[in-house]
Residue, then its C-alpha position, 0 to 999 in steps of 0.5 A: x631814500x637816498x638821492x643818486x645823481x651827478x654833482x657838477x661843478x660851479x656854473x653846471x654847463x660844459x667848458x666854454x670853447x670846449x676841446x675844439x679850440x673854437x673860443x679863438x684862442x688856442x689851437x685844438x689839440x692835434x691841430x696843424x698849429x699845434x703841431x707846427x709849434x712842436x715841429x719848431x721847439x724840436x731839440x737840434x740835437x735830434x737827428x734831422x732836426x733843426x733849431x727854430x731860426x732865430x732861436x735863443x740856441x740854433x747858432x749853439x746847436x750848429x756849432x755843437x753838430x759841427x763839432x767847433x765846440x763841445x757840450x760843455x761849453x754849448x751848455x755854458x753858452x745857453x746859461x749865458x743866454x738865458x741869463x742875459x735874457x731874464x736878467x739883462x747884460x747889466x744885471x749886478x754881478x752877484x745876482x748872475x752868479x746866483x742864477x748861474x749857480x741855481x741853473x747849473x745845479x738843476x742841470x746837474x740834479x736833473x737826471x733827464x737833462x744829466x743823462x742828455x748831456x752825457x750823451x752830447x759829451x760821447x760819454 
């Protein structure tokens, strides 16, 4: 006669903390946290939306809402950003390049972020 039961994994017992977030963590999914945290990562691109003060982008965000620059040069402004940040201001030209490079080929292969900034460009 066969055996039927439910085979469980390592240490048998549910999760610790559970989906509650009560470990002390993490909010709960749907939390007020959670949801201030999206609130704040909204793209100021989006109608009424408004970038995180103090964010890597928001003087880039109002610039290109307020038309002073285009996406072109908002893009080539966060690329500059990010790489000053992950790789320092001091960091050996060719190293820049590379990354510069590697960035701007996901942008351009992503089609999500491609058509997006389309979009910015009004084309």
């Amino acid at each position: 006669m066969a055996m039927v039961g439910k085979v469980s994994g390592p240490g048998g017992g549910p999760p610790i903390g559970g989906p509650s977030g009560d470990d002390g963590g993490s909010p709960a999914v749907g939390g007020s946290r959670f949801a201030e945290a999206l609130d704040a990562a909204k793209p100021a691109t989006e109608p009424g939306a408004k970038a995180a003060p103090g964010s890597l982008t928001a003087d880039v965000a109002a610039d290109l809402q307020a038309g002073r620059i285009d996406a072109k040069a908002a893009v080539e402004r966060v690329i500059d950003r990010v790489l000053d940040k992950q790789l320092g201001p001091d960091a050996p030209a060719p190293v820049r390049e590379k990354l510069r490079a590697a960035l701007e080929t996901a942008l351009a292969d992503d089609p999500l972020l491609s058509e997006k900034l389309k979009s910015l460009s009004g084309g």
